[in-house]
C-alpha positions as CSV (number, residue, x, y, z in Angstrom):
1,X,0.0,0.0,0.0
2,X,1.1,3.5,-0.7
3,X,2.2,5.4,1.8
4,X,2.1,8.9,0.0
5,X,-0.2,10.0,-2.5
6,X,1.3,12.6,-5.5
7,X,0.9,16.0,-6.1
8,X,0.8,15.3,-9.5
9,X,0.1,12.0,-11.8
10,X,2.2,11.7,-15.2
11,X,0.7,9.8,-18.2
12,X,2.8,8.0,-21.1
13,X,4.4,10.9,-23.1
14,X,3.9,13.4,-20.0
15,X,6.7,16.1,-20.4
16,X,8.6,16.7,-17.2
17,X,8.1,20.3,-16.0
18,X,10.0,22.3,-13.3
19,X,6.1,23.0,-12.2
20,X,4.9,19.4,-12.3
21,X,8.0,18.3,-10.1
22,X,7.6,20.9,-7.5
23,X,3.4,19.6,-7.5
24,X,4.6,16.5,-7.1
25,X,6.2,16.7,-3.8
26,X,4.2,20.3,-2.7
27,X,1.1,18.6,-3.0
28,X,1.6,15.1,-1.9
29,X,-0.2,13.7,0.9
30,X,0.2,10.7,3.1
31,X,-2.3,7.6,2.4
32,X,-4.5,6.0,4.7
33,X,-1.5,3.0,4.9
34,X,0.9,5.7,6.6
35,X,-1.0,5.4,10.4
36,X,-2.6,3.1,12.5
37,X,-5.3,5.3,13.9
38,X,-4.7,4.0,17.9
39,X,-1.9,6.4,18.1
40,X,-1.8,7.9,15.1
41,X,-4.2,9.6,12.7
42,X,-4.7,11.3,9.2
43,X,-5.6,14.9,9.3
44,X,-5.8,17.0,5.6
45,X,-3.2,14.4,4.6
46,X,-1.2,14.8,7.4
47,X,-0.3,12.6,10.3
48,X,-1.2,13.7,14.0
49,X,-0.7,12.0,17.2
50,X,-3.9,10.9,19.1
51,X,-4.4,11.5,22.8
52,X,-3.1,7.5,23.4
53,X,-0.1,8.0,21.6
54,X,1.9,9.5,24.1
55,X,2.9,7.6,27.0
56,X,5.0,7.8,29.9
57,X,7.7,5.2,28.5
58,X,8.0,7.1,25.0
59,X,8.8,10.7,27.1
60,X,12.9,11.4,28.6
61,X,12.4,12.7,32.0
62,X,13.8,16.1,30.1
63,X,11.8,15.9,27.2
64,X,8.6,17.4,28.4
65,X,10.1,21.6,30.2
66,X,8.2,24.2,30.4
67,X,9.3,26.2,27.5
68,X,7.8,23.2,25.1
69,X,4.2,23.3,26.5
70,X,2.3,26.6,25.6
71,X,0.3,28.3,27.8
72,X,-2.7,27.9,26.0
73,X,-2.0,23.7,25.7
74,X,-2.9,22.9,29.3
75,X,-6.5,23.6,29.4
76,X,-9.4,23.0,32.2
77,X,-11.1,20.5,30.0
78,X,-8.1,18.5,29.4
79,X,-7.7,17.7,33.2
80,X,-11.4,17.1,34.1
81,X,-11.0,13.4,34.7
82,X,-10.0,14.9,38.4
83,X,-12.6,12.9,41.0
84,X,-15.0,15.5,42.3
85,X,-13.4,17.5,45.5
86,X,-9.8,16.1,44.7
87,X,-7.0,18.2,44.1
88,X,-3.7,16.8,42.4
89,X,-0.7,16.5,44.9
90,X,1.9,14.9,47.1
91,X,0.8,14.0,50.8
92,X,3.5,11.4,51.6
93,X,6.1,14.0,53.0
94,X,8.8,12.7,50.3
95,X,8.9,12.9,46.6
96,X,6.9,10.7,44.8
97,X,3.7,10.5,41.9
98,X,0.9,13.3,42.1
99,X,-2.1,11.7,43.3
100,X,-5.5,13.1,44.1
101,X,-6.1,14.6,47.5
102,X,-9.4,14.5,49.3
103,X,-11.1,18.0,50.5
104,X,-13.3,17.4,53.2
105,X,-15.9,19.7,53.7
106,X,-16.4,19.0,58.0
107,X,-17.6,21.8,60.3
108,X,-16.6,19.5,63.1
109,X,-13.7,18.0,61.3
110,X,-14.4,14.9,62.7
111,X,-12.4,12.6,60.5
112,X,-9.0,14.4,61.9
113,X,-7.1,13.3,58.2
114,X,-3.5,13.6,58.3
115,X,-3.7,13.8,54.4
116,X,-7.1,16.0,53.5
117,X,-7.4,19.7,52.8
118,X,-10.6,21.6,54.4
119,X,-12.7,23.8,52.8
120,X,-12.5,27.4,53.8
121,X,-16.2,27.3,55.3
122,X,-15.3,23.8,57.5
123,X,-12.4,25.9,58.8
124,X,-14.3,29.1,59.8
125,X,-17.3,26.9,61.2
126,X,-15.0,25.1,63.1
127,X,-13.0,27.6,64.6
128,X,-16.4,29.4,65.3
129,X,-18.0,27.2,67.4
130,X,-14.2,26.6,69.6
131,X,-14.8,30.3,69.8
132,X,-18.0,30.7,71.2
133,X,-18.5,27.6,73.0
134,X,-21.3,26.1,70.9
135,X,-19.9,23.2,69.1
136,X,-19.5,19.7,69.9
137,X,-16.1,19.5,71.6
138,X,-15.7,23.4,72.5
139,X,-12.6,24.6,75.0
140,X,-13.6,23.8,78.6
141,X,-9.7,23.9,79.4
142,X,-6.5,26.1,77.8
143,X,-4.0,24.0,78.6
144,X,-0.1,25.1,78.1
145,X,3.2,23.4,78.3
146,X,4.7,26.4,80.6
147,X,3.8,30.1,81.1
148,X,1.4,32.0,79.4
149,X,2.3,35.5,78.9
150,X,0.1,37.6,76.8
151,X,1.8,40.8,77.8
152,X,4.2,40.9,81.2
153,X,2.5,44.5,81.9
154,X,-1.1,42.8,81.6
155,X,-1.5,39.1,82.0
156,X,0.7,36.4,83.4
157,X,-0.1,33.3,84.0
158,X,2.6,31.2,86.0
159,X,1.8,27.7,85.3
160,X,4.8,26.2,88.0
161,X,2.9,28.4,90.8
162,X,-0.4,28.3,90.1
163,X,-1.0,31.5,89.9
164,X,-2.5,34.4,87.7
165,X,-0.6,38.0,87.7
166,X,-3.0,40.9,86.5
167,X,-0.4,44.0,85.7
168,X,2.3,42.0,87.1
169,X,5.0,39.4,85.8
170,X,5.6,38.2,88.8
171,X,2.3,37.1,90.5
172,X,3.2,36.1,94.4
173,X,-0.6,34.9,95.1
174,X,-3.0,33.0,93.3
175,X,-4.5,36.2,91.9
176,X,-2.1,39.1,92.4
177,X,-3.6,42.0,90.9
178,X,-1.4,45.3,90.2
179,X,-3.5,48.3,90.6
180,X,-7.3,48.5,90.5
181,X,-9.3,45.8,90.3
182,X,-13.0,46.1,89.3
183,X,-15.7,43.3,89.2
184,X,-19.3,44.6,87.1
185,X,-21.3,42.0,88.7
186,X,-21.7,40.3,91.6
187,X,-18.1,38.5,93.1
188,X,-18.7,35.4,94.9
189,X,-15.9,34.1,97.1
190,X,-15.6,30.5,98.6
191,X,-17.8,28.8,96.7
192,X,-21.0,29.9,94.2
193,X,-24.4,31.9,94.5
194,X,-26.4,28.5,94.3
195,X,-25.1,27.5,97.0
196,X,-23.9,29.9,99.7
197,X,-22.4,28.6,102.8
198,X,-18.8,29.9,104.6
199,X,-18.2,32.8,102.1
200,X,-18.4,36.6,101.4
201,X,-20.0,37.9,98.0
202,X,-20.1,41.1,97.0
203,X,-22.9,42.6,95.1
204,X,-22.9,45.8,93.1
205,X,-25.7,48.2,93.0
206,X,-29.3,47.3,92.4
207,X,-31.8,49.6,93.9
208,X,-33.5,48.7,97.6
209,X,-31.3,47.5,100.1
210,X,-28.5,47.1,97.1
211,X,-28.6,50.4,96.0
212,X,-24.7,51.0,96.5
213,X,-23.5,47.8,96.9
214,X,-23.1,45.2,99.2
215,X,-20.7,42.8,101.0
216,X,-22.6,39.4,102.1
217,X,-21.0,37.8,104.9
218,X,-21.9,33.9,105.6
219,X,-21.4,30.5,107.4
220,X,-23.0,27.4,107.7
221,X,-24.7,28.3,110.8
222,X,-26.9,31.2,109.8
223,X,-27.1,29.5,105.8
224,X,-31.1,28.1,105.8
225,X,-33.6,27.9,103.0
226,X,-34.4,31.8,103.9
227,X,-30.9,32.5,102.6
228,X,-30.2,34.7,105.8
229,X,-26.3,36.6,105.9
230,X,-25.2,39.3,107.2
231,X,-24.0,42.6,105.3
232,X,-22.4,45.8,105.0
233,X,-23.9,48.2,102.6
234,X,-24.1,51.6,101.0
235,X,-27.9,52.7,101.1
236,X,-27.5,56.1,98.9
237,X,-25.2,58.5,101.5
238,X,-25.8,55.8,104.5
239,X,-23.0,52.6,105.9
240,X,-25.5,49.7,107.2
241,X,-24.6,46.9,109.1
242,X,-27.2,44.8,109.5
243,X,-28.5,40.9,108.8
244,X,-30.8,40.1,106.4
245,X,-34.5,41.4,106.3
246,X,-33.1,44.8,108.1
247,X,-30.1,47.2,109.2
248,X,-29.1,46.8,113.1
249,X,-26.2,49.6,112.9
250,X,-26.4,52.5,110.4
251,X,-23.6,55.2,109.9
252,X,-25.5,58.5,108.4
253,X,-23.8,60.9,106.1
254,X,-24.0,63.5,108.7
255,X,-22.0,61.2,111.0
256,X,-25.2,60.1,113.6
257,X,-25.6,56.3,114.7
258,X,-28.3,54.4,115.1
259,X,-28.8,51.1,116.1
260,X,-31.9,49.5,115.7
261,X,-32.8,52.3,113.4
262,X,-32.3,53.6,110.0
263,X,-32.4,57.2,110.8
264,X,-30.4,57.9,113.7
265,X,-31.4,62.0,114.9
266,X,-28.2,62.5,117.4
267,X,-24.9,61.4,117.6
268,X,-26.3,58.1,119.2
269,X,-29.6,56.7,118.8
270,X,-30.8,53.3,120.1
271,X,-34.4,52.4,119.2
272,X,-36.3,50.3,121.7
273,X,-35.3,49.2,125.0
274,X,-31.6,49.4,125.5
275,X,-29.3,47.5,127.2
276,X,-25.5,47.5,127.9
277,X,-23.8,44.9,129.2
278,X,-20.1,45.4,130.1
279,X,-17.6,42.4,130.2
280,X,-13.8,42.1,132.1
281,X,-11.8,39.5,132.4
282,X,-12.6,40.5,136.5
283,X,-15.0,42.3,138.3
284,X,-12.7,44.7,139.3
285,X,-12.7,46.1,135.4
286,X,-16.1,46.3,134.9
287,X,-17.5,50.0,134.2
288,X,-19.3,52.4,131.8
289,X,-18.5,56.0,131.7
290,X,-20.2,58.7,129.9
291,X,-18.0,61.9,130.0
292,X,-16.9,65.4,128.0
293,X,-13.4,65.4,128.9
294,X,-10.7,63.4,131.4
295,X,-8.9,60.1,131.0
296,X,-9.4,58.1,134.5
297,X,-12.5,57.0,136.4
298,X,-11.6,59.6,139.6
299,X,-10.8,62.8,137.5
300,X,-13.4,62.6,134.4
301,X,-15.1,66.0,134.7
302,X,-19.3,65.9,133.6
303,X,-19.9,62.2,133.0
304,X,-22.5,59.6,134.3
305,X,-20.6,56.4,135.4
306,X,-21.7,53.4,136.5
307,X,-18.9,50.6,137.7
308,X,-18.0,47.7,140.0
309,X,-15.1,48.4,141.5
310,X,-12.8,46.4,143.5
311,X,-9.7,48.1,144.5
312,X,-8.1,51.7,144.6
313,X,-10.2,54.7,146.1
314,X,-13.4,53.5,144.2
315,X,-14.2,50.5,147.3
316,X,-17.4,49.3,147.8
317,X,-19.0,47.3,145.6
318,X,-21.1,48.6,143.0
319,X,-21.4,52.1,142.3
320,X,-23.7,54.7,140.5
321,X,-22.0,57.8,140.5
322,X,-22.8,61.3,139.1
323,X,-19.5,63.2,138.6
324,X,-18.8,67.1,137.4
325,X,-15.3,69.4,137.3
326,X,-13.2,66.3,139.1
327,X,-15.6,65.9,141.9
328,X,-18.5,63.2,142.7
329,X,-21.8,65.1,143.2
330,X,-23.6,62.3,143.4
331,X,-23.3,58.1,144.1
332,X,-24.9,54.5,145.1
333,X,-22.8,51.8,146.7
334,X,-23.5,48.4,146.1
335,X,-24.3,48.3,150.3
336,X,-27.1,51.1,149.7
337,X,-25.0,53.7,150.8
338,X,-26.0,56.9,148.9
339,X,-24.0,60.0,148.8
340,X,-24.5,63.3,147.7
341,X,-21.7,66.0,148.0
342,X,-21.6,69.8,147.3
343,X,-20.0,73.2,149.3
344,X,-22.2,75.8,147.4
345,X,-26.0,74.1,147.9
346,X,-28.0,71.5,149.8
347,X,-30.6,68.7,148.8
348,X,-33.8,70.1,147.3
349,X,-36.5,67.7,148.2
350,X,-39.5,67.4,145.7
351,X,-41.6,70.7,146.4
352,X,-45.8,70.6,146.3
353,X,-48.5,72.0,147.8
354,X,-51.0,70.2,150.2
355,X,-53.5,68.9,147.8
356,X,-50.6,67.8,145.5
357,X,-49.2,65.5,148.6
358,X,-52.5,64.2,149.2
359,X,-52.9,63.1,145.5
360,X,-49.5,61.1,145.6
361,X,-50.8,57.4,144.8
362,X,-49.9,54.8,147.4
363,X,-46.7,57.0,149.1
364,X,-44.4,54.4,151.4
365,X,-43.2,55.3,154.7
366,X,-40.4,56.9,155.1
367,X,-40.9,58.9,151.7
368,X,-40.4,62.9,152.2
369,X,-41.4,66.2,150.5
370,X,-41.6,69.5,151.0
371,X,-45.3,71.1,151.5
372,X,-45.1,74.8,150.2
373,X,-49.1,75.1,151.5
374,X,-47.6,75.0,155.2
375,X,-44.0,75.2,154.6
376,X,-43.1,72.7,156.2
377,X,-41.1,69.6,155.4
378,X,-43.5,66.2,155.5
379,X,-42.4,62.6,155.8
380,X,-44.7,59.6,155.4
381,X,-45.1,57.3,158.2
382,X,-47.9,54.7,160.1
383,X,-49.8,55.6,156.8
384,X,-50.3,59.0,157.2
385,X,-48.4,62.0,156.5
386,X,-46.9,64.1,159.1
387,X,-45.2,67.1,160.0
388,X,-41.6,67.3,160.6
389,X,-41.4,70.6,162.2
């Protein structure tokens, strides 16, 4: 079979023409005989290879560079064949064939491939969720192989001490804060507001009893379903100490006290019946003095005291004793004796007229006045009274 066809045919007699030998090699074509059409193929008389005639074993490792593949030769379509999300690649961390690559498109990357690419929305998703705390798996725990410094002048945490440094490097307690520390919220210490028992908490303003804060002080013993504490609190200019359900001290802004009441009008105010009770580790130290000036019990100068004393000039037993300028005007012993002393005045017994006396409701004997009807002193004895003069 022929394997080119001619440009030009020449009969018997033909003559040979510059022109007719150039159209016979111009012009000639191959035949159908010159390819095998597996790897080869006829094309306007000319051969072409076909896509399976070029294999791996008929290419030098340096035949196929750069330069000798155009641009425009390595199309989209041409590399289709790739298996849907599959990229072309090398995973086996030395060199080796291109193979396809898997892209996995996980929010929770659960399959934890070694040897996949993620899609840039599993990626964000996933890292979303870590952030916030709502995916499967989120951060309950940052661990860390040593310290953790995000700045030495803001945070340090010391992971060999166990402790946290707030504007500090160099944290020497648990939490060691350098500077001000502010809580917006309520600050639970010892153990949590569900269940409160041996701890302070301190609350920020709220209105009511809250209004400017409060410190919570409690224990096991006064902790009960009523949720009863004890606290110290700002209520608007006031201090309050207090338990729950009410205020036993208060400190006003205008520097009064009142215990028992809210709205102390003197320096001191006790609502209801008041009683004070003063301990010593004898009875020899026992007293309560009320004075304007002086430091001892004998020289205090306008005071009210009341004391048991046991040794010293103040003998006796229990006293009552009215005291002004250094000197006792008036006192009680614990035997009854009374006293009453003074170089400028006497006693003034209570003064009334007769009908006055007469009205005085069940009188005991020995009780006296002074009757300014008759002007005359009276005492009360037998059940009647009688003149003394």
């Amino acid at each position: 079979m022929a394997i080119l066809s001619k440009g030009t045919t020449y009969s018997d007699g033909d003559q040979v023409t510059s022109t007719n030998l150039n159209a016979l090699v111009d012009s000639a074509t191959f035949a159908s005989g010159a390819v095998d059409d597996s790897t080869t193929q006829l094309s306007s008389g000319k051969i072409i290879v076909k896509d399976l005639g070029i294999a791996t074993g008929k290419l030098a490792a340096s035949a196929v560079t750069t330069a000798k593949i155009a641009n425009s030769n390595v199309t989209k379509a041409k590399i289709e064949n790739v298996a849907n999300l599959k990229v072309l690649g090398n995973v086996s961390g030395s060199a080796a064939a291109p193979a396809e690559v898997a892209i996995l498109d996980e929010d929770n990357m659960a399959s934890n491939s070694a040897t996949s690419l993620a899609t840039q929305q599993s990626i964000k998703a996933y890292a979303d969720s870590k952030v916030n705390g709502t995916g499967a798996g989120s951060f309950t725990t940052l661990a860390a192989s040593g310290d953790v410094t995000f700045d030495t002048t803001t945070l340090k945490v010391d992971s060999s001490n166990n402790r946290v440094g707030v504007g500090t490097a160099s944290p020497a307690v648990p939490l060691d804060v350098n500077g001000q520390a502010r809580v917006v919220g309520n600050l639970f210490v010892g153990t949590d507001d569900t269940t409160p028992n041996g701890m302070i908490e301190v609350y920020g303003g709220g209105g009511g009893q809250n209004e400017g804060g409060e410190i919570r002080l409690r224990t096991a013993a006064d902790f009960d379903s009523t949720y009863n504490h004890y606290f110290i609190d700002a209520y608007q200019d006031d201090l309050r100490i207090g338990r729950e359900g009410g205020a036993d001290i208060t400190l006003t802004s205008s520097g009064n006290v009142g215990i028992g009441t809210t709205s102390p009008s003197s320096p001191l105010t006790i609502a209801g019946d008041a009683e004070i009770n003063v301990s010593g580790a004898s009875n020899s130290s026992k007293a309560i003095v009320i004075n304007s000036s002086g430091t001892s019990l004998e020289s205090d100068a306008g005071m009210i005291q009341a004391t048991h004393a046991g040794s010293g000039s103040l003998t006796g037993g229990y006293w009552l004793k009215f005291n002004a300028n250094s000197a006792d005007k008036f006192s009680v012993r614990g035997d009854g004796r009374t006293e009453i002393s003074s170089t400028t005045g006497g006693v003034i017994m209570p003064r009334m007229t007769t009908t006055q006396m007469n009205a005085i409701s069940s009188p005991a004997n020995g009780e006296m006045i002074y009757n300014t009807t008759a002007s005359k002193f009276y005492g009360y004895a037998g059940g009647a009274w009688v003149a003394l003069h």
